[in-house]
N, C-alpha and C positions, 0 to 999 in steps of 0.2 A: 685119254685118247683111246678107242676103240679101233678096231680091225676096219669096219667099215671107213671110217675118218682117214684113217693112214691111207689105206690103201686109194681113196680119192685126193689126198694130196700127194701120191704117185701117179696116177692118172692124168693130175693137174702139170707134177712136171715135166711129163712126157710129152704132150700136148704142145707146151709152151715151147722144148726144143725141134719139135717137127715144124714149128711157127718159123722160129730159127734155122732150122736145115735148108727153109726154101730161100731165106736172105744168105746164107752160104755158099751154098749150090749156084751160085752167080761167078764167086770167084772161079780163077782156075787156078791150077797146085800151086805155083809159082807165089802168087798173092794169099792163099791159103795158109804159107808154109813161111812166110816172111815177119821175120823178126819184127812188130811192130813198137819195141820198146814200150813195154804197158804190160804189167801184171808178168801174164808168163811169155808173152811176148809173142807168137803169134795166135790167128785161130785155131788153127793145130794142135797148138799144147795147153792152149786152154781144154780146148775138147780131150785130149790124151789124159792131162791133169786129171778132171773128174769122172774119168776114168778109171783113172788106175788110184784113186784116193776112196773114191767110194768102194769098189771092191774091197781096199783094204779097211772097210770100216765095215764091209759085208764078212770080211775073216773075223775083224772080231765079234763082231754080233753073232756071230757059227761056232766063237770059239774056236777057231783054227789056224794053222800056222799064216802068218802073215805073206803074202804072195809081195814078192818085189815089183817098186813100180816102173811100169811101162817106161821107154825109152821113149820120147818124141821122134828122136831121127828113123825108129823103126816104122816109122808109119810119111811116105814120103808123100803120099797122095791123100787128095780129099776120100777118093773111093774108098782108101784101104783103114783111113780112122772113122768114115761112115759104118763100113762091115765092125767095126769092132768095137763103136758105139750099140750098133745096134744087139750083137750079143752081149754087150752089159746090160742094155736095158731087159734086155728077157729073162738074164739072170736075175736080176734085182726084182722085176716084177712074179717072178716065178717066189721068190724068196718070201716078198713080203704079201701075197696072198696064200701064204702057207702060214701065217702068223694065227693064231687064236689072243682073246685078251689076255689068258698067263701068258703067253708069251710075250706081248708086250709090254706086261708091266714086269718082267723079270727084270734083276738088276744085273747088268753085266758089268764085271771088272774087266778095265785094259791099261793100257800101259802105251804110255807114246814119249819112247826110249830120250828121243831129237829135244821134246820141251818139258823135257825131267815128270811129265805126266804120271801119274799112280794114281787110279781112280774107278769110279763106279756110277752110271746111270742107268735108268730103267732104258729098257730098248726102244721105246715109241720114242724116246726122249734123242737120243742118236737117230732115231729116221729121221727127225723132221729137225733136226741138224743137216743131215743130205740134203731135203729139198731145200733148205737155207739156203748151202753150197752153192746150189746147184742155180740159185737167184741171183745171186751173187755174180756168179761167173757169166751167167746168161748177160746181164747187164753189164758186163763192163763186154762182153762179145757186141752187146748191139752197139755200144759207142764206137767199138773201132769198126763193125762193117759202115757202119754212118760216116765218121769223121774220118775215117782212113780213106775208104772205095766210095764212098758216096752213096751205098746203093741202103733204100727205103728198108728200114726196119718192123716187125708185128708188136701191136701191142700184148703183152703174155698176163697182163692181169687177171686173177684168181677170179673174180667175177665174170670178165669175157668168158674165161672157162664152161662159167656154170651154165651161162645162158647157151653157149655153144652144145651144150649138155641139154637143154631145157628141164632143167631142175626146181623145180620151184620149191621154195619151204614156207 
């Protein structure tokens, strides 16, 4: 994985949740913020979750002490996990277009105390674990704004992306 690659499937994920912000930005706090029994249970704390998980995979990739994660009920409005989605994203984008190829192929040791973890991967190897994450949760957001609220979901495939890009190879 190269600096250029990584830094396009960060691109790619950000893309695909501003696709997601506008099928969000429908609800209001209320329906935002409601328990929908599914994963972490509302939109909310999905969006809070990868949040505050990706940062803490931003400490270790820094080597830093591990930052506690975010509270869901600290954040009771759309607006206020909107502001603070968006300073993760600047962090993270700031972060990973600071990478050179040693840096990405550096091995980091961490430790993930909760599932007895002790271990080591190269760093491009955890970013693109993030944007995994980050597929993940997106998709199971678009099933509940669909099958919860009813309201039309974007398609976020990596292809749409490129042509949106006009990239041709």
């Amino acid at each position: 994985m190269n600096p250029l690659s990584i830094r396009e499937l960060f691109e790619y994920n950000y893309w695909a949740f501003d696709l997601i912000w506008q099928s969000i930005s429908q609800l209001n706090d209320e329906q935002f913020t409601t328990d929908l029994n599914y994963s972490f249970g509302s939109i909310r704390s999905q969006v809070i979750h990868l949040i505050s998980s990706h940062r803490r995979w931003l400490d270790r990739l820094q080597m830093s002490e591990l930052t506690h994660h975010l509270d869901f009920d600290d954040f009771s409005s759309l607006s206020s996990t909107r502001t603070e989605w968006d300073n993760a994203r600047l962090e993270m984008l700031e972060y990973v277009y600071s990478l050179d190829q040693t840096d990405l192929d550096a091995s980091i040791h961490y430790q993930i105390k909760s599932r007895s973890i002790d271990t080591a991967h190269r760093r491009w190897e955890i970013l693109l674990h993030l944007v995994n994450h980050s597929t993940d949760h997106r998709s199971q957001m678009l099933a509940m704004l669909n099958r919860k609220f009813g309201i039309d979901t974007p398609e976020q495939d990596f292809i749409i992306f490129l042509w949106s890009q006009n990239q041709n190879v």
